[in-house]
C-alpha positions as a Markdown table, in Angstrom:
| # | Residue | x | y | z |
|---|---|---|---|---|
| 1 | Unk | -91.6 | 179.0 | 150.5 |
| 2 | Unk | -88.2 | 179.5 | 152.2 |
| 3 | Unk | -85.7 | 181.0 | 149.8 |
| 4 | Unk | -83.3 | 178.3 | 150.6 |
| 5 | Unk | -80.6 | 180.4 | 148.1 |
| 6 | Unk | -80.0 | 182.6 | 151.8 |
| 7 | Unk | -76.8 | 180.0 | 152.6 |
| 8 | Unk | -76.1 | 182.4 | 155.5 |
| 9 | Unk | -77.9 | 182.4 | 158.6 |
| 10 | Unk | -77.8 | 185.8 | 161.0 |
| 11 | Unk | -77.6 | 184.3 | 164.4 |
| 12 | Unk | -77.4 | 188.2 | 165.8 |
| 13 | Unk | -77.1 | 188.2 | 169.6 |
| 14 | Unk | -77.8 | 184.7 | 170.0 |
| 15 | Unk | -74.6 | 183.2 | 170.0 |
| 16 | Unk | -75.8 | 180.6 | 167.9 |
| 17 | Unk | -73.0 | 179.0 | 165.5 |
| 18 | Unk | -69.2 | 179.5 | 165.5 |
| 19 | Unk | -68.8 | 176.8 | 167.8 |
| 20 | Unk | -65.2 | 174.7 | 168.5 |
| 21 | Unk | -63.6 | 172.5 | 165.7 |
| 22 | Unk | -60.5 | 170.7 | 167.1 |
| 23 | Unk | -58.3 | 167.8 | 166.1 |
| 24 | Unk | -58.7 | 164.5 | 167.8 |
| 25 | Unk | -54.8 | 163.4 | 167.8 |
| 26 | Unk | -55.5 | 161.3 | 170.5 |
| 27 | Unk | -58.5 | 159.4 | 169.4 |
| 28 | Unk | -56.2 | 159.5 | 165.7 |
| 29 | Unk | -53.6 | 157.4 | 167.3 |
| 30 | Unk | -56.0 | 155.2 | 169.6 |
| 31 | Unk | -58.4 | 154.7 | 166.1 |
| 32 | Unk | -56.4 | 154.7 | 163.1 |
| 33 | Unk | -56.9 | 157.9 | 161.6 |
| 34 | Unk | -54.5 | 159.9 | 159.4 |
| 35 | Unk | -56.6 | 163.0 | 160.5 |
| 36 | Unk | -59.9 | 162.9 | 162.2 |
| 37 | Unk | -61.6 | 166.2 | 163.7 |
| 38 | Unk | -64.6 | 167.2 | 166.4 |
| 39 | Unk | -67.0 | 169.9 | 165.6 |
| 40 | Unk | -68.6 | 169.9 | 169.0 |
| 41 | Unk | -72.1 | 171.9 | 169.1 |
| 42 | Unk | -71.5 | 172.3 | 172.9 |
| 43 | Unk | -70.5 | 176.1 | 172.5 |
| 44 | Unk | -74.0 | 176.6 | 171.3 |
| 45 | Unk | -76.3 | 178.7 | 174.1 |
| 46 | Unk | -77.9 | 175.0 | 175.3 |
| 47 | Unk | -75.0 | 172.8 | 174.5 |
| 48 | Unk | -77.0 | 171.4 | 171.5 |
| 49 | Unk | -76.8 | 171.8 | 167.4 |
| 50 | Unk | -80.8 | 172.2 | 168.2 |
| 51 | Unk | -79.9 | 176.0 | 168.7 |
| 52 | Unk | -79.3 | 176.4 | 165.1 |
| 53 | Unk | -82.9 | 174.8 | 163.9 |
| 54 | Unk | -84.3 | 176.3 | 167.0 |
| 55 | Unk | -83.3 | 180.0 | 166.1 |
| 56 | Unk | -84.1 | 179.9 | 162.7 |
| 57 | Unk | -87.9 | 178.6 | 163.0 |
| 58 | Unk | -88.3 | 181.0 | 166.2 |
| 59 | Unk | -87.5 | 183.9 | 163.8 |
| 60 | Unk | -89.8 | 182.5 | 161.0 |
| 61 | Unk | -92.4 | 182.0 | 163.7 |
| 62 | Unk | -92.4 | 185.6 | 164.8 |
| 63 | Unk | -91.8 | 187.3 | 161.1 |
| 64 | Unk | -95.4 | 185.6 | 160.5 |
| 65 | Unk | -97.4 | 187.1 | 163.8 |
| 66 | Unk | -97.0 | 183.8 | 166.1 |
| 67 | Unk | -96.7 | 184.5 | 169.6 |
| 68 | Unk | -96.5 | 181.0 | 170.6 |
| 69 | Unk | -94.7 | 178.0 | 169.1 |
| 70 | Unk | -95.1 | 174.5 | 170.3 |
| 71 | Unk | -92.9 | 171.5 | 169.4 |
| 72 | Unk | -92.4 | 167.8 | 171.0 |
| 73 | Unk | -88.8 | 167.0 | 172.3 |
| 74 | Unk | -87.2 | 164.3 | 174.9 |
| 75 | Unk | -85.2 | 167.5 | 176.2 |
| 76 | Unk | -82.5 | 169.1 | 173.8 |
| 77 | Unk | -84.8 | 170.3 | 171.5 |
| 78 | Unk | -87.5 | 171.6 | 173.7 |
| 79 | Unk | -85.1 | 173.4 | 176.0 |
| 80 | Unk | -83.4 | 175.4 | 172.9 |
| 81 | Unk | -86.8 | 176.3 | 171.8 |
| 82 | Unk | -88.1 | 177.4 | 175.8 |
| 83 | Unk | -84.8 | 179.4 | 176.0 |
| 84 | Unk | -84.3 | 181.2 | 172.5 |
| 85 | Unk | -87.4 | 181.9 | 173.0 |
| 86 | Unk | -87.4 | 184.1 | 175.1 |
| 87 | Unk | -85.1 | 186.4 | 173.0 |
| 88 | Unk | -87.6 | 186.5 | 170.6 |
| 89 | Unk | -90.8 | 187.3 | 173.3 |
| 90 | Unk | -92.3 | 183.8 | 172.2 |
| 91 | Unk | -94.2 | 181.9 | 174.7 |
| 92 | Unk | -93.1 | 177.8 | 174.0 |
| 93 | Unk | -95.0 | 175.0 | 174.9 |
| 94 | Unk | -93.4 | 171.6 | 175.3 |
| 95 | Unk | -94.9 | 167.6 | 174.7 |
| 96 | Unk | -92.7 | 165.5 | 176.5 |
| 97 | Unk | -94.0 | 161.8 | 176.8 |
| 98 | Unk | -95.0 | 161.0 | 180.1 |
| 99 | Unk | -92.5 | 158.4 | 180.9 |
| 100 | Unk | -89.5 | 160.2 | 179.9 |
| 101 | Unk | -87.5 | 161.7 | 182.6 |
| 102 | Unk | -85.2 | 164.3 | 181.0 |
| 103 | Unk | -83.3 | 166.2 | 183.6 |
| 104 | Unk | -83.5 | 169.0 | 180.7 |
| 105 | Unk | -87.3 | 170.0 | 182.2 |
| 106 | Unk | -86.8 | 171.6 | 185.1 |
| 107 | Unk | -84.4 | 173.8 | 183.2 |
| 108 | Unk | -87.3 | 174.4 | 180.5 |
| 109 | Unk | -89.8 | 174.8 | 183.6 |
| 110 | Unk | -87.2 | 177.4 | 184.9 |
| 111 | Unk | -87.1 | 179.6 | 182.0 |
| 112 | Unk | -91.1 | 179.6 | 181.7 |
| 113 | Unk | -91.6 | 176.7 | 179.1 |
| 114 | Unk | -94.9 | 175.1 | 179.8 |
| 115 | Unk | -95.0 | 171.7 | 180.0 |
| 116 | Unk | -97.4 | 169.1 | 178.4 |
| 117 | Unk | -96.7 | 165.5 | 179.1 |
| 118 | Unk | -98.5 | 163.4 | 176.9 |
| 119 | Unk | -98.9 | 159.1 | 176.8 |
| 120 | Unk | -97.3 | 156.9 | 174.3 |
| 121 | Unk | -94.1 | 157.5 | 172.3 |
| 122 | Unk | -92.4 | 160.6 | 170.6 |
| 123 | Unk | -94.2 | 160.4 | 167.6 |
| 124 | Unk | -97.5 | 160.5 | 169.4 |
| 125 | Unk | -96.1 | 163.7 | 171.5 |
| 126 | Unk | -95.5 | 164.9 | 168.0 |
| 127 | Unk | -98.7 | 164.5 | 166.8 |
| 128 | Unk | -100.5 | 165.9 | 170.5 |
| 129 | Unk | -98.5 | 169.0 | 169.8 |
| 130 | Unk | -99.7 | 169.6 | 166.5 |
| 131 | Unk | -103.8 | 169.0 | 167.0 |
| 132 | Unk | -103.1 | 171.3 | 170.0 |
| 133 | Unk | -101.3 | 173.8 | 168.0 |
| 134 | Unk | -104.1 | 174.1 | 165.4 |
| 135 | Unk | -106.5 | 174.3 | 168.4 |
| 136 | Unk | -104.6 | 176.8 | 169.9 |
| 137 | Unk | -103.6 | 179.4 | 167.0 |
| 138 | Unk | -99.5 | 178.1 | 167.8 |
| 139 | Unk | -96.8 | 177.6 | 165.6 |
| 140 | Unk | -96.1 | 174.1 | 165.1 |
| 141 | Unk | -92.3 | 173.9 | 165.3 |
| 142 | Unk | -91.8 | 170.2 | 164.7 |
| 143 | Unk | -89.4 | 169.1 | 162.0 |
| 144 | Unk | -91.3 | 167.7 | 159.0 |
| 145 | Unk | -94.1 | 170.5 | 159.3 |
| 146 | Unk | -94.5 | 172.9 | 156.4 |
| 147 | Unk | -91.1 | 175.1 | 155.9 |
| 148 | Unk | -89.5 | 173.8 | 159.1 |
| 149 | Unk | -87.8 | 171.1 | 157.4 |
| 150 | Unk | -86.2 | 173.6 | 154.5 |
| 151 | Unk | -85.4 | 175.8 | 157.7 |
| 152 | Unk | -83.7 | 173.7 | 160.0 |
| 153 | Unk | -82.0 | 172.1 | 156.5 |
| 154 | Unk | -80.4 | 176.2 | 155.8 |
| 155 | Unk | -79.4 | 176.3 | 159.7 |
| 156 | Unk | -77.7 | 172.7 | 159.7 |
| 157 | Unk | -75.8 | 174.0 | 156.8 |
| 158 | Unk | -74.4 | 176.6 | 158.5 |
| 159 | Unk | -72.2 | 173.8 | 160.5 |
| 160 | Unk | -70.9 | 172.4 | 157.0 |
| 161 | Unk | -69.3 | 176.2 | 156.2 |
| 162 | Unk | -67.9 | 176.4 | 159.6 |
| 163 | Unk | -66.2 | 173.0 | 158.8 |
| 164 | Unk | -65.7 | 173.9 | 155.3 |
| 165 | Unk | -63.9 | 177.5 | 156.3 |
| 166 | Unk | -61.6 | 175.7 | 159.1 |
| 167 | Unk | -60.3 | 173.1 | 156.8 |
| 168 | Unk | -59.9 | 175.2 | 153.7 |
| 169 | Unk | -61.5 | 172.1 | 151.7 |
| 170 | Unk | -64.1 | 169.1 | 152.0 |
| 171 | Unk | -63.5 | 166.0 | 154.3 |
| 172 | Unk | -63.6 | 162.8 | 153.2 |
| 173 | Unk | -66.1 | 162.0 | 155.5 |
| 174 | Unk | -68.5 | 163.1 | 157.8 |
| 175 | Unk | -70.5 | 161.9 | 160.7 |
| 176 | Unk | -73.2 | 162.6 | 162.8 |
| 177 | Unk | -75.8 | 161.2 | 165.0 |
| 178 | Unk | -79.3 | 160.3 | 163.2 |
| 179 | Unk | -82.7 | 160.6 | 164.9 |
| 180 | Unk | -85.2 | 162.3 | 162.1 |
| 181 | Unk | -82.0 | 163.0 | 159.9 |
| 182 | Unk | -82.5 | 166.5 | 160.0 |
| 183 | Unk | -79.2 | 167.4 | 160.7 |
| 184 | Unk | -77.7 | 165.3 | 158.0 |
| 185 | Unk | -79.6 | 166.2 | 155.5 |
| 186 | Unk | -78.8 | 170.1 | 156.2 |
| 187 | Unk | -75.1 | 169.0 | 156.5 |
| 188 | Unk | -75.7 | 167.5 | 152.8 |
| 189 | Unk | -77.5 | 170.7 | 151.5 |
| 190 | Unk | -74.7 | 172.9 | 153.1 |
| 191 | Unk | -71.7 | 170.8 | 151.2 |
| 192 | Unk | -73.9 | 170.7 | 148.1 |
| 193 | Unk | -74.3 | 174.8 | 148.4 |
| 194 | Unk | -70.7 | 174.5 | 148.9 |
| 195 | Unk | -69.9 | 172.6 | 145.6 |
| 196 | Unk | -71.6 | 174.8 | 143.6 |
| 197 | Unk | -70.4 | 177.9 | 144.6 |
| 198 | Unk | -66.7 | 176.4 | 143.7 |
| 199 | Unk | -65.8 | 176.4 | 147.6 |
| 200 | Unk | -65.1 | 172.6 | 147.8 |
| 201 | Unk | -64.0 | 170.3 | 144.8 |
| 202 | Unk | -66.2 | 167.3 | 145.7 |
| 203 | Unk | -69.1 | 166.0 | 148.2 |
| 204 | Unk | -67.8 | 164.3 | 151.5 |
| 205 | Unk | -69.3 | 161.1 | 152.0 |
| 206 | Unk | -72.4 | 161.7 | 155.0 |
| 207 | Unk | -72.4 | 158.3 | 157.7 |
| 208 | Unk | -75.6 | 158.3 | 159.6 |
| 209 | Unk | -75.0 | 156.6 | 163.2 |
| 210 | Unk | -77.7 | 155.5 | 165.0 |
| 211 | Unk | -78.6 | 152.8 | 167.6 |
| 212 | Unk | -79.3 | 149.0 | 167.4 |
| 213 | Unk | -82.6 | 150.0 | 169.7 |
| 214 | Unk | -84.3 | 151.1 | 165.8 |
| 215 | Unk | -83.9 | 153.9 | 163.3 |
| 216 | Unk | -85.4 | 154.3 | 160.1 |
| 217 | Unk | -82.9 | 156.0 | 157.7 |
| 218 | Unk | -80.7 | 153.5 | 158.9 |
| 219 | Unk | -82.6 | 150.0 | 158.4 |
| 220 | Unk | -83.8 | 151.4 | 155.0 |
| 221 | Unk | -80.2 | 152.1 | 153.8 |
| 222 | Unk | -79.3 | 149.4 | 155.4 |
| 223 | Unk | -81.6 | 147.0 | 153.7 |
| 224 | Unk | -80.7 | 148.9 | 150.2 |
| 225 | Unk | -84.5 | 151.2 | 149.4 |
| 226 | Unk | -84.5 | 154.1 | 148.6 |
| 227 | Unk | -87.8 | 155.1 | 149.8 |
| 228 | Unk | -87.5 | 155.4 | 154.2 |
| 229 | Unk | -89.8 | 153.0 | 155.6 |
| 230 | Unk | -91.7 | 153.4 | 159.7 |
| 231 | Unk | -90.4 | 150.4 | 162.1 |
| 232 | Unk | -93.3 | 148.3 | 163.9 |
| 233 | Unk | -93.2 | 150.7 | 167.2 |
| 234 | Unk | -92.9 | 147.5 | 169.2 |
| 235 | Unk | -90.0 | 146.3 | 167.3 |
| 236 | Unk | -88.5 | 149.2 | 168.9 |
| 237 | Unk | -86.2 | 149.0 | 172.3 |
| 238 | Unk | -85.6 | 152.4 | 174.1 |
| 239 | Unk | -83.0 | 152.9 | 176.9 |
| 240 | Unk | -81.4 | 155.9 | 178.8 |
| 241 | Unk | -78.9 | 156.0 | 176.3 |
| 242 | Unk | -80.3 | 155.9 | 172.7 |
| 243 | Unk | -83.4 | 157.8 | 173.4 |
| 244 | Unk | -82.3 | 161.1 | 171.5 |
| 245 | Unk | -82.0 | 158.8 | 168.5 |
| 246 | Unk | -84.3 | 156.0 | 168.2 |
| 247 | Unk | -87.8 | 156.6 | 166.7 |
| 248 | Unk | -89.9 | 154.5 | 164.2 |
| 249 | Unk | -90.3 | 157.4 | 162.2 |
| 250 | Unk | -88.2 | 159.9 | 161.3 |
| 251 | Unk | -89.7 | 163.3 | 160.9 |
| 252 | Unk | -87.2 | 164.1 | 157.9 |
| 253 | Unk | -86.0 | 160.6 | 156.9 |
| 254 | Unk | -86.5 | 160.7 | 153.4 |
| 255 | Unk | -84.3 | 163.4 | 152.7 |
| 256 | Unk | -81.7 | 162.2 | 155.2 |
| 257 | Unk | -82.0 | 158.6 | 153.1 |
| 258 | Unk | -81.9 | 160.5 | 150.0 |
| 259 | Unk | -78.4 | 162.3 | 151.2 |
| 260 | Unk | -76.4 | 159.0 | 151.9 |
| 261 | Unk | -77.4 | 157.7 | 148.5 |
| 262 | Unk | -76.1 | 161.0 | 147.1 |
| 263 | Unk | -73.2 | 161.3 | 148.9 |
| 264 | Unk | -72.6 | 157.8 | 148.3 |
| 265 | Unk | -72.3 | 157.3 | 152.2 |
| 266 | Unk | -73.2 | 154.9 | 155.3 |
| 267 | Unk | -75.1 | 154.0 | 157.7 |
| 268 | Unk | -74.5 | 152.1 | 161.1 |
| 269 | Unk | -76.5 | 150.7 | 163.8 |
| 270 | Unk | -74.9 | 151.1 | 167.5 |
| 271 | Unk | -75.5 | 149.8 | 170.7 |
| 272 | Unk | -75.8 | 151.6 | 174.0 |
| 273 | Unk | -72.2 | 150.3 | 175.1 |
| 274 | Unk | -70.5 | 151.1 | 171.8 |
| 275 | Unk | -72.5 | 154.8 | 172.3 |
| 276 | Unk | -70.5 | 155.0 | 176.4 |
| 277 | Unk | -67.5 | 153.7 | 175.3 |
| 278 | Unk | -67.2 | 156.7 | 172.4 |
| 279 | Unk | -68.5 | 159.5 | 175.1 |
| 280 | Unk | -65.8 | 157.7 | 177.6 |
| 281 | Unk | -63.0 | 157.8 | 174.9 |
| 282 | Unk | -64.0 | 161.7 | 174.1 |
| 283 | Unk | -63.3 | 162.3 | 177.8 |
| 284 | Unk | -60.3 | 160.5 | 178.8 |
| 285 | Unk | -58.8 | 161.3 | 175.3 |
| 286 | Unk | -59.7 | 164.6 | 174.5 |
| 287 | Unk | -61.4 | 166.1 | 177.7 |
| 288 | Unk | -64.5 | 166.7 | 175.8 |
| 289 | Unk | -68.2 | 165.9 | 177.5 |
| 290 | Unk | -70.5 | 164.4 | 174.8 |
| 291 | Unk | -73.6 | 162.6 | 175.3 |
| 292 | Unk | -73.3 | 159.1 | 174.2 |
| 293 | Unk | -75.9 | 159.5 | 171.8 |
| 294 | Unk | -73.7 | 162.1 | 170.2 |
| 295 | Unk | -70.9 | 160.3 | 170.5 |
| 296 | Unk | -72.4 | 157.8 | 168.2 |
| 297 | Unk | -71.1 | 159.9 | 165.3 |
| 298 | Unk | -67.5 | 158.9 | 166.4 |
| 299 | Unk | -68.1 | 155.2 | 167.1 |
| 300 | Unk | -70.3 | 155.0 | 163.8 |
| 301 | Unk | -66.9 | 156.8 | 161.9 |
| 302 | Unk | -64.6 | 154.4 | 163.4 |
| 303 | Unk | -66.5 | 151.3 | 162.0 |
| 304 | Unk | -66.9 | 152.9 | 158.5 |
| 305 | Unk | -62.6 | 153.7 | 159.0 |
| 306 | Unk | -62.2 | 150.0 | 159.8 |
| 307 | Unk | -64.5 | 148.7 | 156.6 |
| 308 | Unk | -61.6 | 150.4 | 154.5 |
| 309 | Unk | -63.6 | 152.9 | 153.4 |
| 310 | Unk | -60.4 | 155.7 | 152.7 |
| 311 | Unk | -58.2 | 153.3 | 155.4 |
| 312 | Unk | -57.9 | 156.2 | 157.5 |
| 313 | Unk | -56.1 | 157.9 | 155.1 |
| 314 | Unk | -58.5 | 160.7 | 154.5 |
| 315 | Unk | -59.6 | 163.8 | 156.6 |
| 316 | Unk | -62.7 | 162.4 | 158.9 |
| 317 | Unk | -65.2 | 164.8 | 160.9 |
| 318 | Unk | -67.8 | 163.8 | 163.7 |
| 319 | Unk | -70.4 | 166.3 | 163.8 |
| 320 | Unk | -70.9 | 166.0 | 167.9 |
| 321 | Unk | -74.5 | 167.6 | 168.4 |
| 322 | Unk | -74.5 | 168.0 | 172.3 |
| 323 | Unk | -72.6 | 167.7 | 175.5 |
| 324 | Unk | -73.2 | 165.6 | 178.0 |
| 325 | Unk | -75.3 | 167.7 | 180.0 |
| 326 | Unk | -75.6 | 165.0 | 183.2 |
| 327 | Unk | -71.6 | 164.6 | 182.7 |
């Protein structure tokens, strides 16, 4: 078991963490907000917050005698794990459904990664990667297997210190994009950490924003259970756009669920053109390059702003996971 009590993550040499918290005063003008901030993941060594998860289950991977880990990823994820990596003299294999075309794999191809394209959806990559991975001898570094979950929970925390030291006190509110809700539920643990080490007075409320195309956390908070429920696959619409994000099942959904009930939060369903039109307004307004799947964590924070949830009157922050690495 992972002593989850270590709040404090040693990125060492990666240059993992750290990365740039700014103040939107554009977008506060242009949206209504008294005070709304980025903290854009972009600075990480592959422009995503994956870095963070990646780093931390690499380490874990090699403490216990691994020399190979294996995950599934559309791109982000499997690129962090192919090139950190390497720092720690791991060999990474990476199951990428067949039909996705993420410009992310040459770069994985470039650094060594080796490539398994596999048929069907994400989830079935997932589950490829992990009958291979017990065939194998690999580590299986997929969220929702064994102590990767509590892992990548400790390293998303790290972001909600970073926020937490810049500020000098909780938000009101914060954002970020939801695929499995990893992320937001180690945002969660991090503030709860936070709380009871007297840092912060009170929990910020957590929004999940996903896309219209399907996302468990949020049709299950949505529809008021507590228990996160799987989407009919074929209910499910994929584009371009949402494809970092939409899933009918998320790896780490229950404790992502279980984190907007806590923090007595929301949870919003976007479509692709809301998702451009918040990467567009990033650019224009703030010169900042975010994948509109990231940028979902603004557009999702402006609609919980305009419900009168705080009026705008509090201190907002999107959590923006990853550039915009075609941008």
């Amino acid at each position: 078991m992972v002593h989850l009590e270590m709040f404090t993550l040693d990125f060492k040499e990666a240059a993992v963490g750290g990365t740039l918290f700014t103040r939107l005063r554009n977008m506060e003008e242009l949206l209504g907000f008294r005070q709304l901030y980025a903290k854009f993941e972009a600075g990480n060594p592959t422009g995503t917050m994956k870095d963070r998860a990646s780093y931390a289950i690499l380490d874990y991977a090699k403490g216990q005698g691994y020399t190979a880990v294996a995950v599934a990823s559309c791109g982000n994820y499997g690129m962090s794990m192919v090139r950190l990596g390497r720092l720690f003299g791991l060999e990474t294999h990476v199951f990428i459904p067949r039909r996705y075309r993420s410009p992310r794999v040459e770069e994985m191809e470039g650094l060594g990664g080796r490539i398994h394209r596999t048929p069907g959806t994400y989830e079935d990559a997932v589950e490829a990667c992990a009958l291979e991975s017990l065939k194998q001898g690999w580590y299986n570094g997929n969220p929702g297997v064994g102590v990767n979950s509590e892992l990548s929970y400790r390293a998303y925390a790290s972001i909600s210190r970073e926020i937490v030291d810049s500020l000098g006190c909780a938000p009101h509110a914060v954002a970020v994009s939801t695929g499995n809700g990893t992320c937001l539920a180690g945002l969660h643990q991090g503030f709860k950490w936070l709380l009871g080490e007297g840092a912060i007075e009170g929990l910020p409320s957590m929004v999940a924003c996903s896309t219209s195309g399907g996302n468990p956390i949020v049709s299950s908070f949505q529809r008021g259970e507590r228990v996160v429920g799987e989407l009919e696959p074929s209910s499910v619409v994929e584009t371009p756009v949402n494809e970092p994000i939409v899933n009918w099942r998320s790896l780490d959904g229950q404790a992502a669920l279980d984190a907007l009930y806590e923090s007595h939060g929301a949870a919003y369903a976007l479509d692709d053109e809301e998702m451009r039109q918040a990467s567009r307004q990033l650019r224009m307004q703030e010169g900042l390059s975010v994948l509109p799947a990231s940028a979902a964590a603004l557009a999702g924070l402006s609609r919980y702003v305009e419900e009168a949830r705080g009026g705008g009157e509090g201190i907002y922050v999107a959590v923006l996971t990853s550039r915009d690495y075609e941008g």
